[in-house]
C-alpha positions as a LaTeX table, in Angstrom:
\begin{tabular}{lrrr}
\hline
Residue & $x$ (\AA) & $y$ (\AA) & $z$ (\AA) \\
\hline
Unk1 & 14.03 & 10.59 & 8.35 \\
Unk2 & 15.13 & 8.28 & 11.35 \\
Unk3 & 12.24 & 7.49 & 14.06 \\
Unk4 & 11.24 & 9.86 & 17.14 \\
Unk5 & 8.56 & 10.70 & 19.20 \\
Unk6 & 6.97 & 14.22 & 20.14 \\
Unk7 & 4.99 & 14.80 & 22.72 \\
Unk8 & 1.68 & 16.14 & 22.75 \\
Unk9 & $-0.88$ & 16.98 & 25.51 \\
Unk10 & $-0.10$ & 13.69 & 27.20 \\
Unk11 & 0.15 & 11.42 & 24.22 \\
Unk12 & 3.77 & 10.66 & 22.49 \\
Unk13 & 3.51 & 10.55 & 18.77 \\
Unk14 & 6.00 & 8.11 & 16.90 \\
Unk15 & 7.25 & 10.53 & 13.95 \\
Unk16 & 9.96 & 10.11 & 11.04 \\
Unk17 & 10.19 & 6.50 & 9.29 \\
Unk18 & 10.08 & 3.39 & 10.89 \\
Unk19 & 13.86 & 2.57 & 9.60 \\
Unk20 & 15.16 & 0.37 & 12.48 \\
Unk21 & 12.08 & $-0.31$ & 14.67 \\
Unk22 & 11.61 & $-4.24$ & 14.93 \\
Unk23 & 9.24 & $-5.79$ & 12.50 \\
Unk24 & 6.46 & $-8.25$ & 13.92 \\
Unk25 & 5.36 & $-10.27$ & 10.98 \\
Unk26 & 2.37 & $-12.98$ & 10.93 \\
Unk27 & $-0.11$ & $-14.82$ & 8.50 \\
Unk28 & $-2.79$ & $-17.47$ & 8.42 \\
Unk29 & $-2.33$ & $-20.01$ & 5.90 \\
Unk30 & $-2.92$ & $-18.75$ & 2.75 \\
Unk31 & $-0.54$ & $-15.95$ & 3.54 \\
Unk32 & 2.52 & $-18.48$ & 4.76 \\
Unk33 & 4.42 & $-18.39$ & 1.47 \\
Unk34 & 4.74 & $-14.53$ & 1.21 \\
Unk35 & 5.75 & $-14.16$ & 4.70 \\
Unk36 & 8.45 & $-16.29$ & 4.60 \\
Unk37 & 9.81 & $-14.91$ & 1.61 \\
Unk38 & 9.42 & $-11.71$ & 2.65 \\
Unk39 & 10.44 & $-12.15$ & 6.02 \\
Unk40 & 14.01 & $-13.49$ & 4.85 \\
Unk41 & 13.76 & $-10.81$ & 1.92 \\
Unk42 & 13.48 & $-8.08$ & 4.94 \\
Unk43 & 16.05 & $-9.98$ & 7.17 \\
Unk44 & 18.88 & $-9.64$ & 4.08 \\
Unk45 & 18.48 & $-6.01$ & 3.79 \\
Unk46 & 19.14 & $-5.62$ & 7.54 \\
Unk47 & 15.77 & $-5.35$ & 8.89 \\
Unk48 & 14.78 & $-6.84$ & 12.48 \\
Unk49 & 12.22 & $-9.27$ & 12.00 \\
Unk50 & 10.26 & $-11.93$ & 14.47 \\
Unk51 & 7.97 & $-14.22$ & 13.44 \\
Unk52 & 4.75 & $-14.54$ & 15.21 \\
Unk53 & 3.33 & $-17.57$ & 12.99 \\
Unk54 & 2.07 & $-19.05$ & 11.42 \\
Unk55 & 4.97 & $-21.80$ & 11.27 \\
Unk56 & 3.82 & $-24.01$ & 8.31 \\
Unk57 & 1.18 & $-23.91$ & 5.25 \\
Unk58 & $-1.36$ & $-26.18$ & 7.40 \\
Unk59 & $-4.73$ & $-24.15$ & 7.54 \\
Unk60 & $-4.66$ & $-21.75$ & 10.53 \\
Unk61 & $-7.23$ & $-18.76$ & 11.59 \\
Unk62 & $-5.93$ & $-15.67$ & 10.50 \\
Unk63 & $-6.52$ & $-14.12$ & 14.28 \\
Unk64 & $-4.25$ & $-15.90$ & 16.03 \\
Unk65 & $-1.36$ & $-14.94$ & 14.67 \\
Unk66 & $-2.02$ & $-11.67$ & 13.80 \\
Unk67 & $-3.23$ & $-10.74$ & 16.88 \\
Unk68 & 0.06 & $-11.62$ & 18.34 \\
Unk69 & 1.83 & $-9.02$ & 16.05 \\
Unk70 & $-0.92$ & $-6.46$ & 16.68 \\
Unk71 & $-0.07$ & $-6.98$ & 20.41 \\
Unk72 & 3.50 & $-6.65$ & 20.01 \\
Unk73 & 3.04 & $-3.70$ & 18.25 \\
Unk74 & 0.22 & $-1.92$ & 20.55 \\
Unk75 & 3.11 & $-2.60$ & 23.95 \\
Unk76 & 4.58 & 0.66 & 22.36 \\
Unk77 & 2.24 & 2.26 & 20.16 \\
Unk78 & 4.64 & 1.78 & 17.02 \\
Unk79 & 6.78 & 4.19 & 18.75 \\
Unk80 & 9.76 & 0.47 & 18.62 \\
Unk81 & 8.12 & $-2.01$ & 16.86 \\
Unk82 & 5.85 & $-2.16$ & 13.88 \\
Unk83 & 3.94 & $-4.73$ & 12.33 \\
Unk84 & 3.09 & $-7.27$ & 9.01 \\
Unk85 & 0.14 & $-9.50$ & 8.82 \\
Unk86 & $-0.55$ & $-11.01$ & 6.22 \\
Unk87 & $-4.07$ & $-13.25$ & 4.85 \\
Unk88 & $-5.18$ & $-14.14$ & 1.46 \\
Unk89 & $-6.92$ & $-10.97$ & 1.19 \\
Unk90 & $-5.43$ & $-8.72$ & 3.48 \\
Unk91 & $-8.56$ & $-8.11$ & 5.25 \\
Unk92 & $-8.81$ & $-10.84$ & 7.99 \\
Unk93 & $-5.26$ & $-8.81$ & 9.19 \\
Unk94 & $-6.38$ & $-5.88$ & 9.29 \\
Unk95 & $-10.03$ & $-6.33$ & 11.25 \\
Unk96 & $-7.72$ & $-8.10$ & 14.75 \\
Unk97 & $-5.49$ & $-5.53$ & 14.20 \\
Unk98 & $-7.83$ & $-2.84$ & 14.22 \\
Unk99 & $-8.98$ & $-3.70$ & 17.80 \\
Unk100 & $-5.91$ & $-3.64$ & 19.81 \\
Unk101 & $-4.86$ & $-0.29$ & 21.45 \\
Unk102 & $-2.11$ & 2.15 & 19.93 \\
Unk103 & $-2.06$ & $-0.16$ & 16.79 \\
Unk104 & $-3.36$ & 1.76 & 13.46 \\
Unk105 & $-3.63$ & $-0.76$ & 10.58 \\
Unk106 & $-4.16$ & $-0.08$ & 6.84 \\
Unk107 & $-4.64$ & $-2.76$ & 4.16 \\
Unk108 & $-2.32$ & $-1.65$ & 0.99 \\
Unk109 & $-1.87$ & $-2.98$ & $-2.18$ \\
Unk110 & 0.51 & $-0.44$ & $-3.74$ \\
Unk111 & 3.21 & 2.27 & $-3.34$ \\
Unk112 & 1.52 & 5.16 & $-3.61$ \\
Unk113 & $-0.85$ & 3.84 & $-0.88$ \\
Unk114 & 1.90 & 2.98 & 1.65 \\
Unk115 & 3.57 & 5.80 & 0.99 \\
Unk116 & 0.17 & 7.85 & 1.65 \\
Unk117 & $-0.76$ & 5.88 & 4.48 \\
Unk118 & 2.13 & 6.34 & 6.67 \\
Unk119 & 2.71 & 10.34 & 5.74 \\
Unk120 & $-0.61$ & 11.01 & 6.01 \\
Unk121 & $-2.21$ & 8.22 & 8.58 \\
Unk122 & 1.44 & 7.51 & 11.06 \\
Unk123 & 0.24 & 3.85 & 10.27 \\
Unk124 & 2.35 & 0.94 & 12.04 \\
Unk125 & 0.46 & $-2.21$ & 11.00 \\
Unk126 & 0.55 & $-3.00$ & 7.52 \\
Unk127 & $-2.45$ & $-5.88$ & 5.70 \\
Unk128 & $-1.27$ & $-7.16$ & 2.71 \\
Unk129 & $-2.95$ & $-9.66$ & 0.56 \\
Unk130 & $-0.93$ & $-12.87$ & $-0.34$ \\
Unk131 & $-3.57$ & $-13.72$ & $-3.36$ \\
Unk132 & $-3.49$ & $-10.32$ & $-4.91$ \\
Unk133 & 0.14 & $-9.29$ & $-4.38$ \\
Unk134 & 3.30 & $-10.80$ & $-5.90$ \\
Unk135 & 6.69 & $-10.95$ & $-3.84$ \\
Unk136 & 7.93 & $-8.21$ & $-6.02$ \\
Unk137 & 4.72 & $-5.84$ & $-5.44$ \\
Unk138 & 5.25 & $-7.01$ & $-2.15$ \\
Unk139 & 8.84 & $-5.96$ & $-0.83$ \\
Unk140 & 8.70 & $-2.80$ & $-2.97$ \\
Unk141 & 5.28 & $-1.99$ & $-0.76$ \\
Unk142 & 6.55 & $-2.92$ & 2.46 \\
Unk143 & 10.14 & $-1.33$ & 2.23 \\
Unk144 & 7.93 & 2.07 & 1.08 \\
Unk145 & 6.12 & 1.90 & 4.16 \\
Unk146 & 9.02 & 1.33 & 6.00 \\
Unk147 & 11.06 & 4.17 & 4.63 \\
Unk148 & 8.26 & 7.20 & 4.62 \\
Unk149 & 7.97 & 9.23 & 7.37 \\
Unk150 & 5.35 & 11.15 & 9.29 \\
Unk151 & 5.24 & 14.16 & 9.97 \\
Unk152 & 8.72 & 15.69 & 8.76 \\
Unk153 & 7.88 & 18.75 & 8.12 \\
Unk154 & 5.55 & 20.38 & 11.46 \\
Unk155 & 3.72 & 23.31 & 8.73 \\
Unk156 & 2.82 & 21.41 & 6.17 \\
Unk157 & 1.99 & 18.19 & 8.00 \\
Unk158 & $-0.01$ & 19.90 & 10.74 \\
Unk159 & $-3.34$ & 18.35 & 9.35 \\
Unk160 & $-2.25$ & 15.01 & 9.48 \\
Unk161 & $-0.77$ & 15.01 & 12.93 \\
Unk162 & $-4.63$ & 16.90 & 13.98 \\
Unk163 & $-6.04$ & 13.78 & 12.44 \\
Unk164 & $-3.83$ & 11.07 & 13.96 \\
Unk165 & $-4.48$ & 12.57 & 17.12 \\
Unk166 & $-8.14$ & 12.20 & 16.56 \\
Unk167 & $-7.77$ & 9.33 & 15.52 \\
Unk168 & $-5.25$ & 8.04 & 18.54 \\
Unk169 & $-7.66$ & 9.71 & 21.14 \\
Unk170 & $-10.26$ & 6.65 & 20.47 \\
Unk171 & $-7.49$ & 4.13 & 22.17 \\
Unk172 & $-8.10$ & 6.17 & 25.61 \\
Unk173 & $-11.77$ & 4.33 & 25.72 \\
Unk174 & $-9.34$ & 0.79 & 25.21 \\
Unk175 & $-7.69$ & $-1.20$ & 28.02 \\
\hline
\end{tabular}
């Protein structure tokens, strides 16, 4: 199911998959490897992908970069760009991420939860874990985030549009 948007109340709601939004992708460090290899992995299959850092494997803070993706990604709200960051255990990404308006991070380690996360939770920042996570894991996690959509069917994915709403609704206290 390609992107959209529906509108409601005030607020516009990125729906379907996020098949041809731009990909922001970042790590610290211990998450350089992955990220390159994924980013060119993404990049062959026809993905749009820009690298936010880090540019080498010389130690680095995890929020710097990631912040810049979570930024990128909070200008629209994930309704035209999504994003990757990436840390030794996926947590460091996710916390920076967390704090930026219209950006909804999950930390996933598997399929079934990045499928999950983006049907049920309209997620558009996605933690992985370089030390836990091979490449393979890896691509076959991130293209099944990319591919699942949210909300495609309005009855039976009422509750989870209620929730991301609820959800969204904290942003309004954010600059």
């Amino acid at each position: 199911m390609k992107p959209g948007v529906i509108r409601v109340g005030k607020r516009l709601v990125p729906t379907g998959s996020h098949e041809g939004k731009r990909i922001y992708i970042g790590a610290d460090h211990r998450g350089y490897r992955l990220k390159e290899t994924l980013k060119r992995a993404l990049r062959q299959r026809g993905w749009k992908v820009t690298d936010l850092g880090t540019y080498s494997p010389r130690r680095t803070d995890y929020p710097i970069p990631i912040t810049r993706v979570a930024r990128a990604v909070g200008r629209t709200e994930g309704r035209k760009a999504v994003g990757i960051g990436i840390c030794g255990s996926g947590i460091g990404a996710s916390i920076p991420a967390a704090k930026v308006r219209g950006v909804h991070p999950a930390l996933i380690r598997t399929v079934a939860m990045a499928r999950e996360t983006r049907s049920h939770n309209n997620t558009n920042f996605l933690s992985l874990p370089a030390s836990e996570i091979s490449l393979k894991k890896a691509l076959a996690v991130v293209t099944a985030w990319l591919r699942e959509p949210f909300y495609s069917d309005p009855v039976r994915d009422a509750a989870y549009l209620r929730r991301y709403l609820q959800t969204a609704k904290l942003d309004d206290s954010r600059r």
